[in-house]
Phi, psi and omega in degrees: 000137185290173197221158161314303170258015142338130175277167195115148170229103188295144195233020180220126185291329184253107009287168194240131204251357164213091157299316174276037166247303182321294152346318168276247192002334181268327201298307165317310177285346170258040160242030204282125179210153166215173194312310169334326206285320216250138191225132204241000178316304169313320156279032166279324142315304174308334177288325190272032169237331181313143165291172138341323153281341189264329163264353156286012196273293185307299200299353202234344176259355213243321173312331167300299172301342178299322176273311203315320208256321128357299149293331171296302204295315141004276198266357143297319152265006196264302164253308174345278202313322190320289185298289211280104219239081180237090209276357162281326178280304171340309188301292199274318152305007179255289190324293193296341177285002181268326182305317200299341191284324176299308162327295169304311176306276239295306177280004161298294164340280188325329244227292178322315209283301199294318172234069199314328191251144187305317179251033167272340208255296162335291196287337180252014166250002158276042183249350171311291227276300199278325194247113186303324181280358161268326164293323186307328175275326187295336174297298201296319169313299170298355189289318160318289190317285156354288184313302194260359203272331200280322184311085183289333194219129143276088199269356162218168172328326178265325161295317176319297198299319181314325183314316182294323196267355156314285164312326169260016163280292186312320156325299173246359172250322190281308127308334154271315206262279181331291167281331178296330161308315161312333149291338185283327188286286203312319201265335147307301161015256176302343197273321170297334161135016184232164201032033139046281169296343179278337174295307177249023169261007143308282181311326174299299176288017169268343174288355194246312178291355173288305220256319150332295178306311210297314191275344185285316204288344171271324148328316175295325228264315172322295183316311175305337174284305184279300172247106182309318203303335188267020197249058204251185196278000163308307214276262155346327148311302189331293197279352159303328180258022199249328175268345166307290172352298188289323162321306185272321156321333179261308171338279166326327166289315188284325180299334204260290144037267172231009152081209177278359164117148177233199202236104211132298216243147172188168189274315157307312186311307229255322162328303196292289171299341162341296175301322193296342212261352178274342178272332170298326189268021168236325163316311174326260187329351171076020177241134191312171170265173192245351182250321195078017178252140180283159172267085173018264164329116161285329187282355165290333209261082157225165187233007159217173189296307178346287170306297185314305172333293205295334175294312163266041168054035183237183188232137188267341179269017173261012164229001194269159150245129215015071182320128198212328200249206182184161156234152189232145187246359148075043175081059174270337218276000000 
């Protein structure tokens, strides 16, 4: 019987041997939103009302975002597309890579509205290069990214598992960690009353980046059912030591971030949530927690897209398109 990672590329939906890939790949489309959508004309009073931390906060998150999205998309058609030998996953990796392409417009837009002279715009789409807590993440990514790219097939147990901590870097550190801190800065903000628009072409791409994780965590979850064996507590130490890594890598980005701390925000605060959202991707993963941290944040404390809509005064169907479905994020914040 074929296997998920079975080398090869099936090209035939009938019979359909992961129907909940399909299943995802519709539920994405009728979550269709563009850029266009989203109107950022308003903060721009708000930005000339910010201190000195805050906007150096904003200039260093929006510098993040110019690459971030970019590197997933990478590292999705580079390996993802590669592997995973399903035309139902298939389906559903085409789709996100047209979500990550939206992202990128969307955080281009951002990057046009917030930073008007070419080099400040210059300097933040050089900061993988320029700015070390950004570089330090853009390394962890590539390294990942790496690991596998040299892999024409998985053709054995050890390639099979390198594949997984791949998948599951990119999943729970990156698409779990990495943005979800980043969202955590945009949604302090928003709670303070500023920048609205940047708040909500966020709340889209945190819906889309919810349903992204969701689907790399069923692939594992698929892999574990057919082969158990590769999934052992080696494998597991592993990815426990693959989000501390990743903990103290965004921690650094908070230290540059915030500083001596803003009013709200602060780097212990953030430390702590890191930790509780890496202990959330590791309960995901059936694996213990490892920190033991509560979540801070109040403006964090929502526990579906629904809610979240209703925080910023939006309708999840004013971005849904032929509305049918839903999602539940089961407490990741």
């Amino acid at each position: 019987m074929k296997m998920l990672l079975d080398p090869g590329l099936d090209l035939t939906l009938r019979p359909m041997r992961y129907p909940d890939f399909y299943e995802r790949y519709r539920a994405a489309i009728r979550n269709t939103w563009t850029v266009e959508e989203v109107d950022l004309g308003n903060d721009l009073p708000d930005l000339a009302t910010l201190s000195a931390g805050e906007r150096h906060l904003v200039n260093r998150l929006v510098a993040f975002f110019a690459t971030g999205d970019t590197i997933v998309a990478n590292n999705l058609v580079l390996n993802l597309y590669r592997h995973i030998n399903s035309p139902e996953a298939r389906l559903y990796l085409s789709r996100q890579l047209f979500e990550e392409a939206v992202h990128v417009q969307f955080y281009l837009t951002l990057l046009d509205t917030y930073l008007p002279d070419d080099a400040s715009r210059a300097e933040a789409f050089a900061a993988v290069e320029n700015i070390p807590s950004i570089a330090r993440k853009a390394q962890f990514c590539f390294r990942w990214i790496d690991s596998v790219f040299e892999m024409t097939a998985l053709s054995d147990v050890e390639d099979r598992r390198r594949f997984l901590l791949n998948l599951i870097c990119f999943a729970a550190c990156i698409e779990g960690l990495f943005f979800y801190g980043a969202f955590a800065y945009v949604y302090w903000l928003r709670s303070r009353g500023l920048l609205d628009g940047l708040a909500t072409g966020t709340n889209w791409v945190f819906r889309d980046e919810s349903m992204h994780m969701e689907f790399a965590f069923a692939v594992v979850d698929i892999v574990r059912a057919e082969e158990p064996s590769l999934f052992d507590e080696q494998m597991g130490k592993a990815v426990t030591v693959m989000l501390e890594e990743a903990v103290e890598a965004e921690l650094a980005f908070a230290e540059d971030l915030c500083g001596a701390g803003l009013p709200g925000m602060t780097t212990a605060d953030m430390r702590e949530y890191l930790q509780y959202v890496a202990d959330q991707r590791l309960a995901r993963l059936g694996l213990p927690a490892h920190y033991g941290s509560r979540n801070p944040f109040p403006f964090m404390a929502l526990q579906d897209v629904q809610e979240l809509a209703n925080f910023f005064e939006r309708r999840v169907t004013a971005y849904q398109v032929a509305v049918g479905g839903s999602v539940s994020l089961d407490e990741d914040f």
